[in-house]
C-alpha positions as CSV (number, residue, x, y, z in Angstrom):
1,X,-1.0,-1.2,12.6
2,X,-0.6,1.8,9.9
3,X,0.6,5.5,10.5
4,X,0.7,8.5,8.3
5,X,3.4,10.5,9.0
6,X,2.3,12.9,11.5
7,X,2.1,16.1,9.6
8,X,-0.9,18.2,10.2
9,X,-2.0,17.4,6.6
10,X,-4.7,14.6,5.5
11,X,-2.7,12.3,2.8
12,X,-3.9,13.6,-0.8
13,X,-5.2,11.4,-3.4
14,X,-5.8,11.0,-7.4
15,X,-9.1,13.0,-9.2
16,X,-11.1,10.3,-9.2
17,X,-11.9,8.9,-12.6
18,X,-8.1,8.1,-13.2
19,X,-7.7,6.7,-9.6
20,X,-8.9,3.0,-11.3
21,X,-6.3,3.7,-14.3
22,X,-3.2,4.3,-11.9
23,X,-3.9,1.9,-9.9
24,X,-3.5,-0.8,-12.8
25,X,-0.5,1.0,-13.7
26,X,0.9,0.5,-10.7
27,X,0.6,-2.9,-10.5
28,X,2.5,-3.0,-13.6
29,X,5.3,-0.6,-12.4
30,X,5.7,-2.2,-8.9
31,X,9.3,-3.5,-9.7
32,X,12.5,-3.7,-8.2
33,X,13.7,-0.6,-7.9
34,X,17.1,-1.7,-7.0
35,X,19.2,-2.2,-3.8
36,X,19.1,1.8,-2.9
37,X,17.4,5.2,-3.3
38,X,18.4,9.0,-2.8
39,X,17.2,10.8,-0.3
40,X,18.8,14.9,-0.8
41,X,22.2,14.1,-0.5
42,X,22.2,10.5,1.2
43,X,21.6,7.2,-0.2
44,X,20.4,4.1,1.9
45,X,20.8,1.2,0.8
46,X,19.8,-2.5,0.9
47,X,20.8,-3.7,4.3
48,X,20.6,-0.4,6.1
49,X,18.9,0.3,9.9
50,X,16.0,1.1,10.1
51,X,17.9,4.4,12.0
52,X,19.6,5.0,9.0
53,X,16.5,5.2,7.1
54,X,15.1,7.5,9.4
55,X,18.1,9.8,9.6
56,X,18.9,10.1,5.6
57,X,15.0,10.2,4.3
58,X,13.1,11.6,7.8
59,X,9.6,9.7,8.5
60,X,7.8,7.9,6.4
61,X,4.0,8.8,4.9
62,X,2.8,5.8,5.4
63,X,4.2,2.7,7.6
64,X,2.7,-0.3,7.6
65,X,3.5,-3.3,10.2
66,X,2.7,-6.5,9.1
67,X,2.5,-7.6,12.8
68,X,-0.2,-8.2,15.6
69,X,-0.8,-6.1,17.8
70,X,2.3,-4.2,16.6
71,X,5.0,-1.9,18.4
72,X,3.9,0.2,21.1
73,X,5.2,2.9,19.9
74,X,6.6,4.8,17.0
75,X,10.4,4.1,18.1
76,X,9.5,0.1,18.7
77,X,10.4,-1.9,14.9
78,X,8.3,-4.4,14.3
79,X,9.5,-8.1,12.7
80,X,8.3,-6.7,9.4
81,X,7.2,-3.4,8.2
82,X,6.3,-1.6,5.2
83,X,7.4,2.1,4.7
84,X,6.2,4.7,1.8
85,X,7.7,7.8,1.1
86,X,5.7,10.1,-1.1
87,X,8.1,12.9,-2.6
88,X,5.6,14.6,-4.9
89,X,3.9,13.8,-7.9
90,X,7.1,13.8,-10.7
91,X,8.6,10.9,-8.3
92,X,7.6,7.5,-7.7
93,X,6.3,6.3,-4.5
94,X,9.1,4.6,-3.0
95,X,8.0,1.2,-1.0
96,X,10.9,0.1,1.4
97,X,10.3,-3.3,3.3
98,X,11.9,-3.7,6.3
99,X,12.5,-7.6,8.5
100,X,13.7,-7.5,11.3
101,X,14.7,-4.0,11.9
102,X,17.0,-4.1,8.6
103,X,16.1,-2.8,4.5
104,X,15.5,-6.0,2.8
105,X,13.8,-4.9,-0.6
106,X,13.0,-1.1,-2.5
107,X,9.8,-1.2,-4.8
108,X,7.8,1.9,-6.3
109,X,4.5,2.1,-6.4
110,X,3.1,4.3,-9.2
111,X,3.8,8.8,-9.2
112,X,3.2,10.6,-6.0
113,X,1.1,13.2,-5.1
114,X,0.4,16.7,-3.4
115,X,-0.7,16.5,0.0
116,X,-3.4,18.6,0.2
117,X,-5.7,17.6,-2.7
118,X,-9.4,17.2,-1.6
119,X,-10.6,13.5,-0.8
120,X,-13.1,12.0,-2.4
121,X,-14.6,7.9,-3.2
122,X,-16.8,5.9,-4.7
123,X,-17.6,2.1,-4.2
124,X,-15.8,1.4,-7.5
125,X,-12.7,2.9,-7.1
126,X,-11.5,0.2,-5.0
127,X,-10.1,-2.3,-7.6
128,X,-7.2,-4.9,-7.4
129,X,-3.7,-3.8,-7.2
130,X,-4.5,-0.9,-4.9
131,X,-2.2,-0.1,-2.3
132,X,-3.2,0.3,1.3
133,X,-1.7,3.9,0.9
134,X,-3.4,5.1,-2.2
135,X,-6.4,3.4,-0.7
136,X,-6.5,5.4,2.6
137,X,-5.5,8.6,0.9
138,X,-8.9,8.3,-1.4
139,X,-11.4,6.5,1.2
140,X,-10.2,6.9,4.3
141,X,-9.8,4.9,7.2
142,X,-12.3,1.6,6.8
143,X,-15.9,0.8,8.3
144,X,-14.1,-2.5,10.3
145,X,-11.0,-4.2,9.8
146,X,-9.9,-7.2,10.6
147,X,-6.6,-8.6,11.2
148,X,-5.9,-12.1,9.6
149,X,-2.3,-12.8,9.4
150,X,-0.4,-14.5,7.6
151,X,-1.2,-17.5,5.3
152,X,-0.2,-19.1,2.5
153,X,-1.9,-17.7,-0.8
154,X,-1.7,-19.1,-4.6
155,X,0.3,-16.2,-6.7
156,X,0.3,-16.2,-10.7
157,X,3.4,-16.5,-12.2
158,X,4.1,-14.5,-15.4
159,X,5.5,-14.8,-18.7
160,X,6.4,-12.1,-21.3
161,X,6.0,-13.5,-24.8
162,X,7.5,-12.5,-27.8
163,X,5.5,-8.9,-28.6
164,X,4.9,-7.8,-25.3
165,X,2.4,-10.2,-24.2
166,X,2.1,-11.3,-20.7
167,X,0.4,-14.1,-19.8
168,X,-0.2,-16.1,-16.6
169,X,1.8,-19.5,-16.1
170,X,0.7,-21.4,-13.6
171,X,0.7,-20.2,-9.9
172,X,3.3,-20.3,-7.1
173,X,2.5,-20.9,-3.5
174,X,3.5,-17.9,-1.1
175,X,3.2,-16.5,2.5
176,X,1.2,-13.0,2.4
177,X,0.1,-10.5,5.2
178,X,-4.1,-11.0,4.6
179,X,-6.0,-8.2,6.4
180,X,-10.1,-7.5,5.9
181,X,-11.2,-3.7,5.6
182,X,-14.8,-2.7,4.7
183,X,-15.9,0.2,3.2
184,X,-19.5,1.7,3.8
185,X,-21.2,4.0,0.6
186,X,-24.3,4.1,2.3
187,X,-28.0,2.9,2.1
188,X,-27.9,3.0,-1.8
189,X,-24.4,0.9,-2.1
190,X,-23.6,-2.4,-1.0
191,X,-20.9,-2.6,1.7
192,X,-17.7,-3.8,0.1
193,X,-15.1,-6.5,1.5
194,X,-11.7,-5.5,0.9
195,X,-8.7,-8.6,1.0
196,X,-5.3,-7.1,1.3
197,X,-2.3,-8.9,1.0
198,X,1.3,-7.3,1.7
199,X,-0.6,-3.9,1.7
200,X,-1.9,-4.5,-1.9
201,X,-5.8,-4.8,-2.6
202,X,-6.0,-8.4,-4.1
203,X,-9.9,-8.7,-4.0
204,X,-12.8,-6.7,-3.6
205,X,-16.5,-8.3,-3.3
206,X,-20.1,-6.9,-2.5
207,X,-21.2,-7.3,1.2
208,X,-24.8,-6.7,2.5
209,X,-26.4,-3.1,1.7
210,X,-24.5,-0.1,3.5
211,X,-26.2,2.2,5.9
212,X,-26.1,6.2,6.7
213,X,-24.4,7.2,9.1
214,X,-26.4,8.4,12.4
């Protein structure tokens, strides 16, 4: 289950011919951001309620619950959840993940942006590294999804060599959140299969040729 914060506003997204550009930068900005973040006056840490969350940084913009079916309500916290705060575009996106009802890990994801910037997608702006968030706030809500759960995946493992190279070590086994959106372009664009894993776009393939809408 996903929610925007209920606002009144659509989420806002990136002019589109840098939305590919960002979203490989933030794949290589998603980092620790440490055990706490500021929100006004009050910090929250690592650790914290999910009610303290609420009551030092208000709702979140987007909340993610890596659960089936999910809560049954907005007040219901789920095993594991995913909340991003959007505080403009000269702040990061701050990603807090939350297990059983407590703050477990802070990441960012990328700069904000303005809410009310007009929408618009192509096929090929879906890439890799994508977040669920930046991907609804360009596209929209999916064609279908479907609901896999969790499995256990194959990650790379990184190195950083002398002069700033990275380069890819071997793999490490992990369990991942695997969900299955598709996107339709219409009659002139194949559908395309979205894989995301812990609310990041980790593969996107070609499906059979999209349709207009009736």
């Amino acid at each position: 289950m996903t929610q925007f914060r209920p606002s009144g506003s659509k989420p806002s997204m990136f002019a589109r011919p840098l939305l590919a550009a960002i979203a490989m930068l933030a794949v290589g900005s998603v980092a620790q951001a440490g055990d706490s973040i500021r929100c006004g006056s009050r910090i929250v840490s690592v650790e914290a309620r999910a009610a303290d969350i609420l009551a030092a940084c208000g709702a979140p913009d987007f909340r993610d619950v890596y659960s089936y079916p999910g809560p049954a309500s907005a007040s219901e916290i789920a095993d594991s959840e995913q909340w991003t705060y959007n505080f403009g575009r000269n702040q990061l996106l701050q990603v807090l993940k939350l297990r059983n009802g407590r703050l477990v890990d802070i990441q960012t994801d990328g700069y904000g942006f303005p809410p009310d910037s007009s929408r618009s997608c192509a096929s090929n702006d879906i890439v890799d590294g994508l977040s669920k968030y930046r991907l609804i706030a360009s596209c929209g809500e999916p064609l279908t999804r479907r609901t896999i759960g969790y499995v256990n995946a194959l990650k790379p493992r990184y190195q950083r060599r002398h002069g700033g190279f990275t380069t890819s070590r071997g793999h490490y086994p992990v369990e991942v959140f695997r969900e299955e959106w598709v996107y339709n372009f219409g009659s002139n664009r194949f559908l395309r299969v979205v894989t995301i894993e812990d609310g990041v776009v980790s593969s996107v393939e070609n499906g059979e040729r999209g349709f207009n809408p009736r």
